[in-house]
KOLBA-164831 format. One line per field, with one value per residue (C-alpha): x, y, z; chain. Coordinates in nm, 4 decimals. Example, Ala and Ser with C-alpha at 12.3 -4.5 7.8 and 13.67 -1.06 7.14 Angstrom:
! KOLBA-164831
c1	c(1.2300, 1.3670)
c2	c(-0.4500, -0.1060)
c3	c(0.7800, 0.7140)
c	c(A, A)
***
This chain:
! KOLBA-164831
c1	c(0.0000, 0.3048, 0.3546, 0.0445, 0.0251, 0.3555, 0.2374, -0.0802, 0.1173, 0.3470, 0.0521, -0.1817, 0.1924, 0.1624, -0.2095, -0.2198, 0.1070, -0.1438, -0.3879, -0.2099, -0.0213, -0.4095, -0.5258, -0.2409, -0.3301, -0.6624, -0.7800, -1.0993, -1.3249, -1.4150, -1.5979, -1.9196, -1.9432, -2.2686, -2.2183, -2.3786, -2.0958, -1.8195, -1.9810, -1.9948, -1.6122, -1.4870, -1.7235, -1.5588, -1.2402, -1.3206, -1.5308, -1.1930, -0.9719, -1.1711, -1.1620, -0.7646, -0.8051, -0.9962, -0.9008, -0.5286, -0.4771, -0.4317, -0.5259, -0.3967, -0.1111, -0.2241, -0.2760, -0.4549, -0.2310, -0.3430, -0.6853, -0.6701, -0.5040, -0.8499, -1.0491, -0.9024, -0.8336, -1.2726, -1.4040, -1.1729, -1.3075, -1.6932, -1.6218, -1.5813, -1.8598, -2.0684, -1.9172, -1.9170, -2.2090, -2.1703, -2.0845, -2.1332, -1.8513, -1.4398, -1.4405, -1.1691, -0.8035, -0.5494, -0.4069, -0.7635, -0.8077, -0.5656, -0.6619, -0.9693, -0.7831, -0.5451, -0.8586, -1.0601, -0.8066, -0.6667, -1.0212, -1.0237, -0.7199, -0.8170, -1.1671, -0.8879, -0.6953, -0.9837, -1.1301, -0.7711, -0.7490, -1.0485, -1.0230, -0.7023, -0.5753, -0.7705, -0.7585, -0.3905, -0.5590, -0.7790, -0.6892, -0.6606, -0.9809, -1.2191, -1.0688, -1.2172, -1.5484, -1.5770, -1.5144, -1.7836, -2.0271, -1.9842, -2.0448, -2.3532, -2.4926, -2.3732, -2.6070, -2.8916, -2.8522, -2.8547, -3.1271, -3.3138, -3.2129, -2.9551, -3.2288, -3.1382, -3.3355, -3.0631, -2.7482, -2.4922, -2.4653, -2.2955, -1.9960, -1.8958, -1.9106, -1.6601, -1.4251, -1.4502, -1.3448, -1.0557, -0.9073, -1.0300, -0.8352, -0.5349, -0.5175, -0.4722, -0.2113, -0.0528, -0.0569, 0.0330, 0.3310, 0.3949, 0.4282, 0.6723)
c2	c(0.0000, 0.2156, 0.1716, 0.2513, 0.6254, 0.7143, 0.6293, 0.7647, 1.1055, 1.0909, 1.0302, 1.4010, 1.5933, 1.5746, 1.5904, 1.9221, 2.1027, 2.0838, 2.2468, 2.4887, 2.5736, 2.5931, 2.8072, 3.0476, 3.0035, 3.0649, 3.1271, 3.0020, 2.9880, 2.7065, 2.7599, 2.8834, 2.5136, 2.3786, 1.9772, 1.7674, 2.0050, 1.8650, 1.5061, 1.5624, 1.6748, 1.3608, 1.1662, 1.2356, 1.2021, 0.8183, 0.7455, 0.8746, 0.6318, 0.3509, 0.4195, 0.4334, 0.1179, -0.0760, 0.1239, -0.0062, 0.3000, 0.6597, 1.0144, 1.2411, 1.1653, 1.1854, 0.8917, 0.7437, 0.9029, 1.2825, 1.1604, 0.9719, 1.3053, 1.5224, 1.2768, 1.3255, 1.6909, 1.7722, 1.5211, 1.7687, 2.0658, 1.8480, 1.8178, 2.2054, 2.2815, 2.0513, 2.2105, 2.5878, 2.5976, 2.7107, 3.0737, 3.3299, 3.4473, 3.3042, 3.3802, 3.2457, 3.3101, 2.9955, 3.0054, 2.9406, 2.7071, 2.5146, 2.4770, 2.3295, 2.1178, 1.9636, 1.9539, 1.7301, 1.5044, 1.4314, 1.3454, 1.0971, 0.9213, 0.9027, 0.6943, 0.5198, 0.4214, 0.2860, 0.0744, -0.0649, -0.1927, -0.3472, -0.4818, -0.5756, -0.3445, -0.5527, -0.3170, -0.4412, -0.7736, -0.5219, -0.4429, -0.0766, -0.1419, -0.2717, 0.0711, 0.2838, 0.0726, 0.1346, 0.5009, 0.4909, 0.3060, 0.5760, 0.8516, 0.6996, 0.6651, 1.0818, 1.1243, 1.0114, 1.1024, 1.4425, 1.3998, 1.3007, 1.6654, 1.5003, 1.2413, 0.9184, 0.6579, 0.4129, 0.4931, 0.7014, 1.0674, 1.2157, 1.3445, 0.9340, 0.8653, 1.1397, 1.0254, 0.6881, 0.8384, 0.9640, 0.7050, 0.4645, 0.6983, 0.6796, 0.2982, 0.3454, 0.5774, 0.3474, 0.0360, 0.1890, 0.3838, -0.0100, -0.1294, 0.1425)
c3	c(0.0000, 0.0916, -0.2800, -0.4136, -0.2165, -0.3618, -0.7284, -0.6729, -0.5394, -0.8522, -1.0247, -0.9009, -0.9132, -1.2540, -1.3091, -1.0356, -1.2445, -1.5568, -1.3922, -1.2019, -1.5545, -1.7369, -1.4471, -1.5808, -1.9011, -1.8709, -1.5453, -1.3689, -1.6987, -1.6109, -1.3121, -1.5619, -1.6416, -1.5339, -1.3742, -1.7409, -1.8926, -1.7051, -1.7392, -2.0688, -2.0926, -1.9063, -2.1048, -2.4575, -2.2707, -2.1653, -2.5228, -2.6676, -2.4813, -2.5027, -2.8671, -2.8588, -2.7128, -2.9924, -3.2840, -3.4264, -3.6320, -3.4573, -3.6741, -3.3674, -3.2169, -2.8148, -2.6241, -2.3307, -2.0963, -2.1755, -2.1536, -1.8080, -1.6784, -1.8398, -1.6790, -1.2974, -1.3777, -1.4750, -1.2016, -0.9569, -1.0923, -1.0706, -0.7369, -0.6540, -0.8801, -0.6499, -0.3001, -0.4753, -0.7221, -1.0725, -1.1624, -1.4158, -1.4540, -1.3019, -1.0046, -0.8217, -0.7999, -0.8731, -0.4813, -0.4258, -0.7366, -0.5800, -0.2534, -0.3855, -0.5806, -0.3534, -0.0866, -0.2804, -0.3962, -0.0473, 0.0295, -0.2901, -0.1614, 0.1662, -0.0141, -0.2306, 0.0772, 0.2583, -0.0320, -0.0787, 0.3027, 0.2206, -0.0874, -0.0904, -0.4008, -0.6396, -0.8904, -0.9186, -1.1050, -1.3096, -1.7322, -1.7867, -2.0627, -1.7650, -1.5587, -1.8797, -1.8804, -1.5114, -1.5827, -1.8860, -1.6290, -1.3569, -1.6312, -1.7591, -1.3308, -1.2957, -1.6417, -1.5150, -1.1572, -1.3816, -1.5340, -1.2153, -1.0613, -0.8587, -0.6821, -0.6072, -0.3988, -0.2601, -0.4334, -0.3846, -0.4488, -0.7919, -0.5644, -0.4829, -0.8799, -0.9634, -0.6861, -0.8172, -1.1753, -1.0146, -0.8571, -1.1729, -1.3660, -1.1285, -1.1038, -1.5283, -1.5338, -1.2492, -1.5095, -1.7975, -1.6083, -1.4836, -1.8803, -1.9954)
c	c(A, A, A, A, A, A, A, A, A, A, A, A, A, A, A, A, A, A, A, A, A, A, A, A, A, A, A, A, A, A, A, A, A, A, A, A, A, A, A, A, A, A, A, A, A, A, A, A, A, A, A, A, A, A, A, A, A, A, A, A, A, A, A, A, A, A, A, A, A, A, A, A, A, A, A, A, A, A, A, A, A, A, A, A, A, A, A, A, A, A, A, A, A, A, A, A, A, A, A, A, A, A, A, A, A, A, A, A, A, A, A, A, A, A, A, A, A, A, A, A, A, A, A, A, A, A, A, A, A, A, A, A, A, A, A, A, A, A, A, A, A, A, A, A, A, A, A, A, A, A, A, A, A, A, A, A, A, A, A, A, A, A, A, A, A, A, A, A, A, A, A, A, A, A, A, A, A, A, A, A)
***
């Protein structure tokens, strides 16, 4: 497990220096994003690597990797549109940005390391293309959560599914930095 935090660490570093260098670039436009938006984005993002993953020929030379990092950098920035509501306009600063940032992913981890004591870090035994299925699945649960205003009878909430994108997303960045 001692293994798994430090690649999961190595992991965010680089995912949280993209987004601290896109926060520079362009600030916090993305805060005007409505919640289906961001699905949306990390949608196209998993279609697109799932895609990568059956197709043998490439037109655009960007892999999974880029994509796995979109994915855990929009279900961050779901997560503080869930805690801070949607606004019209950027309204944040990137010291704050950040704080957000590193706020939610600590509690991600800590949801990572629990599952792990208890399931043993199965996801060790899992294929990176049943990781992007599980991220597709998760996507299509936050859809129609969506479209049921956020109502859910016995399952868990939308914040739960993005968390579980994360760490999903993670655990494929982990294997494929395993096979280089």
């Amino acid at each position: 497990m001692q293994q798994t935090s430090k690649q999961y660490n190595d992991i965010i570093d680089k995912c949280r220096s993209l987004y601290i260098n896109k926060l520079k670039d362009y600030g916090s436009a993305w805060r005007i994003l409505r919640l289906p938006s961001l699905t949306d984005q990390i949608f196209i993002k998993a279609q697109r690597i799932r895609q990568l993953q059956q197709n043998v020929t490439r037109k655009v030379d960007e892999g999974e990797v880029s994509e796995f990092i979109g994915i855990i950098n929009y279900s961050v920035m779901a997560l503080i549109q869930l805690e801070k509501g949607v606004s019209e306009q950027p309204d944040i600063l990137t010291n704050e940005a950040v704080e957000l940032y590193d706020k939610h992913v600590a509690v991600t981890k800590q949801l990572m390391e629990d599952k792990n004591h208890d399931y043993g870090e199965a996801w060790r035994d899992i294929r990176v293309s049943s990781l992007t299925d599980l991220i597709l699945q998760k996507l299509l649960r936050v859809k129609q959560i969506e479209d049921n205003k956020g109502k859910t009878i016995v399952s868990e909430g939308i914040d739960a599914n993005y968390q579980d994108m994360i760490n999903y997303a993670v655990f494929a960045l982990i294997h494929i930095n395993e096979t280089k």
